[in-house]
SEVO-407127 format. One line per 4 residues: for each residue x, y, z of C-alpha. Coordinates in steps of 0.2 Angstrom, whole numbers. Layout:
% SEVO-407127
X/Y/Z ~ ...
END
This chain:
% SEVO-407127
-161/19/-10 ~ -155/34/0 ~ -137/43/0 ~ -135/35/17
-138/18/12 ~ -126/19/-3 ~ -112/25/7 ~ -99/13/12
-99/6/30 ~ -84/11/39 ~ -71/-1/40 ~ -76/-9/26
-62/-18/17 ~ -55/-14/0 ~ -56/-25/-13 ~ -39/-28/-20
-45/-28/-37 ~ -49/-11/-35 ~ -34/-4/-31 ~ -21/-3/-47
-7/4/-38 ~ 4/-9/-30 ~ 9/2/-16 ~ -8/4/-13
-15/-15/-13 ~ -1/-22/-4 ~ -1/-10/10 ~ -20/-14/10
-16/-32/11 ~ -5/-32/23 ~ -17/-19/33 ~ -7/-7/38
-9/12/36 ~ 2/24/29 ~ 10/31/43 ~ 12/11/49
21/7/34 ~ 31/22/32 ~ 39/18/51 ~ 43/2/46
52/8/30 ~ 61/22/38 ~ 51/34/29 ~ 39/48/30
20/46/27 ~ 20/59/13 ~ 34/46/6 ~ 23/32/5
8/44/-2 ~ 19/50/-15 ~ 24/30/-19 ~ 4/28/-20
-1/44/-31 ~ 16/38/-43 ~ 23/55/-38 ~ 39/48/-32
49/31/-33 ~ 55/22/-21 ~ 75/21/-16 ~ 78/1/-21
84/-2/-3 ~ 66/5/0 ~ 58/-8/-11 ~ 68/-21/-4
62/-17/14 ~ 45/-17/9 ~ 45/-32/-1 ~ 55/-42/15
40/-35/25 ~ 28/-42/14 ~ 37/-57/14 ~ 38/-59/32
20/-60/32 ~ 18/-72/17 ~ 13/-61/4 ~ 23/-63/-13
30/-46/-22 ~ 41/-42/-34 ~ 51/-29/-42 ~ 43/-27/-56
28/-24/-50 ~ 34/-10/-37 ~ 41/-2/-52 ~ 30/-7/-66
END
């Protein structure tokens, strides 16, 4: 099979399985991008990339916001697993 072939189609979805940092998986679920999420949450886009890439953690009202959004849209989360 060639290199094209192989690659990923654009757009193609992530599979949440694959993605081990919450930030991550639920910002995928609720298919936003970074820059989406981080205007919802008040925050920069290099926020949210550093929440990803475990360089930063989030304020707890930050946390909080995200996990009312997620819940607004009917996806459960948790503290624990925005810290853990």
């Amino acid at each position: 099979m060639s290199k094209i072939r192989q690659k990923k189609k654009r757009g193609a979805k992530i599979r949440f399985k694959d993605v081990s940092n919450p930030w991550q998986r639920y910002r995928s679920q609720l298919g936003v991008s970074q820059a989406t999420l981080a205007h919802d949450l008040g925050v920069t886009q290099v926020a949210i990339s550093g929440y990803e890439c475990r360089i930063r953690k989030p304020l707890p009202r930050i946390a909080q916001a995200f996990i009312a959004l997620a819940t607004a849209r009917k996806i459960r989360m948790s503290f624990e697993e925005i810290y853990g």
